[in-house]
C-alpha positions in Angstrom: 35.7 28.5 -11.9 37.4 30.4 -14.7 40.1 31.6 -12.7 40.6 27.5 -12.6 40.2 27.7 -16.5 37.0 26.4 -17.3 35.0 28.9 -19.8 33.2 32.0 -18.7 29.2 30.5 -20.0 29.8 27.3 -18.5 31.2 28.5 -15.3 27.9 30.4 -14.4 25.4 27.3 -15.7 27.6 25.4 -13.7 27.3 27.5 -10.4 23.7 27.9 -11.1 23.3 24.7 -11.1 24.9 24.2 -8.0 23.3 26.6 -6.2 20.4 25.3 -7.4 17.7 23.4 -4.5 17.7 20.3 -7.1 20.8 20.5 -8.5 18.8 20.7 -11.6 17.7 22.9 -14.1 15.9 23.4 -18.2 17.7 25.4 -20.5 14.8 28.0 -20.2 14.9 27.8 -16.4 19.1 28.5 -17.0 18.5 31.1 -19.6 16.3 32.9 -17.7 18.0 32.9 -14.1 21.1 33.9 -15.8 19.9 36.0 -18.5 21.8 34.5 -21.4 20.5 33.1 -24.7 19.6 29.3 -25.4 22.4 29.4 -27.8 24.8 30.1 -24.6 23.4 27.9 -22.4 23.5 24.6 -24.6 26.8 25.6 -25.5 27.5 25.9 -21.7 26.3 22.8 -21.2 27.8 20.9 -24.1 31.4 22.0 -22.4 30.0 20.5 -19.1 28.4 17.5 -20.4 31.5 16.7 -22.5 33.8 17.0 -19.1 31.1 14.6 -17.3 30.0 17.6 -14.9 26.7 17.6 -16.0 24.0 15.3 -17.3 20.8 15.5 -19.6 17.8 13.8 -18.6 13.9 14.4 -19.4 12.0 16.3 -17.3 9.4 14.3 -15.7 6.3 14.8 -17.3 7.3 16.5 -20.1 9.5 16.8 -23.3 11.8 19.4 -21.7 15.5 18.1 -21.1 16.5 18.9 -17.3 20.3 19.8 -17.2 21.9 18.1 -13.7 24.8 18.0 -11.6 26.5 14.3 -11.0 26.2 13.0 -7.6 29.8 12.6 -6.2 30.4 15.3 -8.9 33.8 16.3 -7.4 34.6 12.6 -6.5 34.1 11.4 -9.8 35.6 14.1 -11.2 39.1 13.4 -9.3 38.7 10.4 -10.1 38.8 11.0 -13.9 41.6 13.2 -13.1 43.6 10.8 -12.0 43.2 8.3 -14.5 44.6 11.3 -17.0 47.7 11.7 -14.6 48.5 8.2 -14.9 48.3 8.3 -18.6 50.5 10.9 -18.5 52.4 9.7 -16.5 52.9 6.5 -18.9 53.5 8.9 -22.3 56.0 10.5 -20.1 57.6 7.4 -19.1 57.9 6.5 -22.9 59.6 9.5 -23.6 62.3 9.3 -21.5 62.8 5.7 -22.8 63.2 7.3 -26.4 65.2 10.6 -25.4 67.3 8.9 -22.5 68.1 10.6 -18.6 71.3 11.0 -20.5 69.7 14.8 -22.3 68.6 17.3 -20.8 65.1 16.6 -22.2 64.8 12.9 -20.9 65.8 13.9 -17.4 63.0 17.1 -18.0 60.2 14.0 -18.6 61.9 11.8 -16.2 61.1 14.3 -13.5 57.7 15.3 -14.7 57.0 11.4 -15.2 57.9 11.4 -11.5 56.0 14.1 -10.4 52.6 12.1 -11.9 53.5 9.3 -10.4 53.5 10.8 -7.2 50.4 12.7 -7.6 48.9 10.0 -8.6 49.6 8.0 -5.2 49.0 10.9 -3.1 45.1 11.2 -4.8 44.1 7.4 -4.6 45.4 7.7 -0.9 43.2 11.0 -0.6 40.4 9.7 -2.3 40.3 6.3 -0.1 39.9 8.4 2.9 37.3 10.6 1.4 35.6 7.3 0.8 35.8 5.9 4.7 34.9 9.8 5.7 31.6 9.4 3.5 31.1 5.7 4.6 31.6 6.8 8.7 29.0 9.7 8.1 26.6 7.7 7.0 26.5 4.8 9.3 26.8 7.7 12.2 23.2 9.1 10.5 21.6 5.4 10.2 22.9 4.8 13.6 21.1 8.2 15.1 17.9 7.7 12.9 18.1 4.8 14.4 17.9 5.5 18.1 16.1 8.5 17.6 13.0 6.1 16.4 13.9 3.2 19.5 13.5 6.3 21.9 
């Protein structure tokens, strides 16, 4: 994860959580598996929490916050990713409008702007056929669930 430039603290909260059976943890559960301070982990997880990989949420029971993962985590965060390329994508757009293909700067943007663009197709087309993968798997279970009790 930090090779992929997220910070160092976060990147091990993160992976613990994620290795985690529950996908959830405390701070002191956090602190304690990764032997780091309080003041690391809730700095950890304000990174997280602030790039929507993480959530807070009360601990059942008690007054304890419990630190945990998004379901669809990587979905959703593609998702948001995409939404950033096509804003991008649009500043980039407005650039070249205001500096012209006619410099060497507006054709520079032009290019990038087109570069977005087509990331930007290539993911929703990716993420529709993650979608249908999801969507096959799951009837396939309810539909073996569901001749495993008729048998």
């Amino acid at each position: 994860m930090t090779a992929a430039g997220m910070q160092r603290m976060a990147s091990r909260v993160f992976a613990a959580l994620l290795a985690s059976e529950t996908a959830s943890m405390t701070s002191a559960e956090l602190a304690e598996r990764l032997q780091i301070s309080p003041a690391a982990v809730s700095g950890a997880v304000r990174y997280l929490s602030q790039v929507d990989m993480v959530s807070r949420e009360r601990d059942p029971g008690t007054r304890r916050d419990l630190y945990v993962l998004h379901n669809e985590l990587w979905y959703e965060t593609f998702t948001r990713r995409d939404q950033v390329l096509s804003r991008w994508e649009k500043i980039l757009r407005e650039g070249t409008d205001t500096l012209g293909t006619d410099t060497a700067a507006g054709r520079r943007l032009a290019e990038t702007a087109e570069f977005f663009a087509f990331l930007h197709g290539e993911m929703a087309g990716i993420m529709d056929r993650w979608r249908t993968r999801k969507d096959t798997e799951k009837t396939e279970k309810t539909e073996r669930a569901a001749g495993a009790a008729g048998a």
